[in-house]
C-alpha positions in Angstrom: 32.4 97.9 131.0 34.9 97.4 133.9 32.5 94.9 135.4 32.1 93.4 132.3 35.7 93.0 132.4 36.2 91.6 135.7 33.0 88.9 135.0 34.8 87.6 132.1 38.3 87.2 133.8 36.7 85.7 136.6 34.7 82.7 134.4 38.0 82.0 132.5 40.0 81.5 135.7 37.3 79.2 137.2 37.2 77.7 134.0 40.7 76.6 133.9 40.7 75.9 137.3 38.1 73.6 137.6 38.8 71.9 134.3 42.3 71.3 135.9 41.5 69.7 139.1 39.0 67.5 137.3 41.7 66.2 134.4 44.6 66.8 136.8 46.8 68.6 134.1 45.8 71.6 131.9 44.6 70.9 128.5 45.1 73.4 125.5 41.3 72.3 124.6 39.5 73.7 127.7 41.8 76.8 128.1 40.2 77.6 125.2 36.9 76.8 125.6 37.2 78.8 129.2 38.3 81.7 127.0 35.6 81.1 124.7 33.1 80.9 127.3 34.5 83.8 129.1 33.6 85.8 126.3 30.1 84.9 125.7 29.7 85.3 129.5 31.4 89.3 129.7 29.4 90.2 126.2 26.0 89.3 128.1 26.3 90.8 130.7 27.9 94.0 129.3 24.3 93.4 127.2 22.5 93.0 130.0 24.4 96.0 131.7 23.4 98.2 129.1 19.6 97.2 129.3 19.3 97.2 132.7 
């Protein structure tokens, strides 16, 4: 779960990062989508955790 955790922090900080060097300022929009994608990403791979 803590790696989970840790995955899912990680993708949203990239997330916003990267969407804020590439529109040089940080829009409400992809913060949330990072946080949304974030998500997705931490609940596969506690999935795949779990599995495997």
């Amino acid at each position: 779960m803590f790696q989970a955790l840790i995955f899912a922090i990680t993708i949203f900080i990239g997330w916003v990062i990267f969407d804020g060097i590439k529109h040089k300022k940080i829009i409400i929009e992809n913060v949330w989508a990072g946080l949304v994608a974030a998500i997705i990403a931490g609940v596969f791979w506690y999935i795949l955790f779990i599995i495997f």
